[in-house]
C-alpha positions in Angstrom: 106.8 121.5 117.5 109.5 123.4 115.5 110.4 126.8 116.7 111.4 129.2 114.5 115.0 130.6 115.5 117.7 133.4 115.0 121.8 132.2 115.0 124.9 134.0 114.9 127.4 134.2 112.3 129.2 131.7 113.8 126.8 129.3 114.9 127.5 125.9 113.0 125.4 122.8 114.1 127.8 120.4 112.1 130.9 121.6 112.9 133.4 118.5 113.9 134.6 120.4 116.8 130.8 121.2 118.8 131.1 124.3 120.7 131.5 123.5 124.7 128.5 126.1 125.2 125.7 127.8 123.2 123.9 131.0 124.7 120.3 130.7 124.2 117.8 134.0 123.6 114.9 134.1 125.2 112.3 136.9 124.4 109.6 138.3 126.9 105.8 138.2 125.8 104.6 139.7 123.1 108.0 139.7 121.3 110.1 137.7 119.0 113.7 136.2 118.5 114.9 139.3 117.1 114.4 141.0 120.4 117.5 139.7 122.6 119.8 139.7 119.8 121.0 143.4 120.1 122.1 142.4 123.4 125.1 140.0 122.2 127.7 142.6 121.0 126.6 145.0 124.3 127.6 141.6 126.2 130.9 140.2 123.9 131.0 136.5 124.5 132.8 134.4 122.7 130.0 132.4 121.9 127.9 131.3 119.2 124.1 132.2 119.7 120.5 130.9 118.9 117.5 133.3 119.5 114.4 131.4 119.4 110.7 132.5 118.9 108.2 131.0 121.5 105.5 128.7 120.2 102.4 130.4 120.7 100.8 133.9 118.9 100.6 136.7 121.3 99.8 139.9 120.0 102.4 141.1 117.0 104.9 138.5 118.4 104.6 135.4 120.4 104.8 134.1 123.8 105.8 130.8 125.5 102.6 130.2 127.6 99.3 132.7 127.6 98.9 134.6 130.7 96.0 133.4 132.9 96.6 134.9 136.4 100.0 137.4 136.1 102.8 135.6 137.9 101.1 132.2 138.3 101.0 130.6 135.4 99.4 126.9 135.1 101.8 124.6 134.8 101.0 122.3 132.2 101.6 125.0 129.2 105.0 126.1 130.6 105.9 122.5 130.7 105.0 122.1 127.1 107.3 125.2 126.1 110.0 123.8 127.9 109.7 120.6 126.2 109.8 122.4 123.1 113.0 124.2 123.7 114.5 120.8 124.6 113.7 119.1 121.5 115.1 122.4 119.2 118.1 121.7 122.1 118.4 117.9 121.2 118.0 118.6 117.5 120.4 121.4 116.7 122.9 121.0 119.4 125.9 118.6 119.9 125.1 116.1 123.3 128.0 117.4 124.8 127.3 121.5 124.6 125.8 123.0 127.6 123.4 125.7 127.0 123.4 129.3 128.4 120.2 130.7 128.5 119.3 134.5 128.6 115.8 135.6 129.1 113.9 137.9 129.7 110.1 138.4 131.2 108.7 134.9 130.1 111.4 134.0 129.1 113.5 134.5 132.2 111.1 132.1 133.5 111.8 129.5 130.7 115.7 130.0 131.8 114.7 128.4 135.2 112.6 125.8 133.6 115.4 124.2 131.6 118.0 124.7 135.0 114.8 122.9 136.7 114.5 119.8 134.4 118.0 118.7 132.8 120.8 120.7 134.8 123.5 118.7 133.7 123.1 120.5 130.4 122.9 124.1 131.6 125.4 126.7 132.3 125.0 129.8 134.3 121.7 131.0 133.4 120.6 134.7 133.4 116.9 135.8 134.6 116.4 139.6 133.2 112.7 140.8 134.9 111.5 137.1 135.5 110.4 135.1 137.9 109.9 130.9 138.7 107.2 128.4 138.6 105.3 127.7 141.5 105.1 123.8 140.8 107.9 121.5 141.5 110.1 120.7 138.8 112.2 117.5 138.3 115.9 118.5 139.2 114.9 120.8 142.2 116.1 118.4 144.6 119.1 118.1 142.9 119.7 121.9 142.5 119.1 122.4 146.2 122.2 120.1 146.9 124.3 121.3 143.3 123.6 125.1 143.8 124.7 126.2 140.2 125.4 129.9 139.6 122.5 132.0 138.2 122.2 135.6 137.6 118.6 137.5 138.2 118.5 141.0 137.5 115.1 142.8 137.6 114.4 146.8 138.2 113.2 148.5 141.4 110.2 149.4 139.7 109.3 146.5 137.5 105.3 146.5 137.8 104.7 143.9 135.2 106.0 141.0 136.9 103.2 140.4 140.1 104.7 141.0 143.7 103.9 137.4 145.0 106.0 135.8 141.8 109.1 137.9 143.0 108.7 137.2 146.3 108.3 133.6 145.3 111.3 133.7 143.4 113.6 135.1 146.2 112.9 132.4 148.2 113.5 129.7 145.7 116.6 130.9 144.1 118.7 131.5 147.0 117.4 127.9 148.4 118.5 126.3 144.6 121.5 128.0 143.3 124.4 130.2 144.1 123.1 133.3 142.9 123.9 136.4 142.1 120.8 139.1 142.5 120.6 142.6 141.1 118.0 145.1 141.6 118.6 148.4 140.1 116.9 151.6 140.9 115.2 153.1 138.4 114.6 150.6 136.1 110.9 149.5 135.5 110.4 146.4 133.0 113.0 146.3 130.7 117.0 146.0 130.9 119.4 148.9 131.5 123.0 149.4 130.5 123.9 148.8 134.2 122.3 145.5 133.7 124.2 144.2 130.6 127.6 145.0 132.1 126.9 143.0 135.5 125.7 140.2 133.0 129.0 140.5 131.4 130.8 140.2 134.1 129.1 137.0 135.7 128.8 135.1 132.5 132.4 136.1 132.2 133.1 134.2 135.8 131.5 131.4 134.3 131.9 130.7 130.5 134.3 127.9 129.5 137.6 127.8 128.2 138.2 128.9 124.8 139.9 126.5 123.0 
């Protein structure tokens, strides 16, 4: 499956020199790849950047998996999503650059799912109003040793995402990564200005050298 995507300027697949990292849009349900890409001069990193549309219709955009029961979703179509973003990965991307991802919503969750299955290729993911997969996933045993940095921000009065997913998700992340956890007051389901600048600052901690 080929998913339709959005890349920077300065986003050049055959360059001799591959980037070391790639930061990697992921939009919410209902959306598209042109959602998270207003984000990147609000969050200046020296990066190039791919925004990619999930594979499946949902509404006037798209989503990566349909919603069955809010915040516990089977685990076979999240699977197949996160297989998908692999392959546009494998196919666009140098071996040896690492992938950022930034989601948000569903695709917060798909931010977790590519930590959860290949690691070694991810760097410092950000979770904006998202949550994990209940089911076990191939590198958590790994993780739990590893502890990689993630960020998850999510509002104080975010009613989309269902209680039992968040409280699901503050017991796994602590238990899989070093993270850093923001709530802010106020904020409902979306991303505040507050929000961008504490992802600035942690991706900032973590993003390799510029050569």
């Amino acid at each position: 499956m080929t998913l339709v995507d959005l890349r920077s300027t300065d986003f050049r697949a055959t360059d001799a020199t591959p980037p070391a990292a790639v930061a990697l849009l992921l939009h919410g349900f209902g959306s598209n790849e042109r959602d998270l890409a207003g984000l990147m001069p609000m969050l200046g990193l020296p990066l190039p950047w791919a925004s990619l549309r999930a594979p499946l219709p949902a509404g006037p955009g798209a989503a990566w998996f349909q919603i069955t029961t809010p915040g516990s979703p089977d685990a076979a179509p999240v699977e197949a999503a996160t297989a998908s973003i692999w392959a546009w990965i494998d196919e666009h991307l140098d071996a040896a650059t690492r992938v950022i991802p930034i989601g948000f919503s569903q695709g917060g969750l798909m931010a977790t799912q590519l930590l959860r299955t290949r690691p070694e290729r991810v760097l410092a993911p950000v979770v904006l109003g998202g949550f994990v997969l209940g089911e076990p996933q191939p590198a958590d045993a790994e993780l739990a040793t590893s502890r990689p940095p993630v960020f998850w921000g999510r509002g104080a009065e975010d009613r989309v995402i269902a209680p039992h997913a968040i409280a699901r998700t503050s017991e796994w992340l602590p238990a899989h990564s070093t993270l850093v956890e923001r709530v802010y007051p106020g904020l409902a389901h979306g991303i505040s200005a507050d929000e961008l600048a504490d992802v600035r600052a942690f991706l900032q901690t973590h993003l390799p050298p510029v050569e």
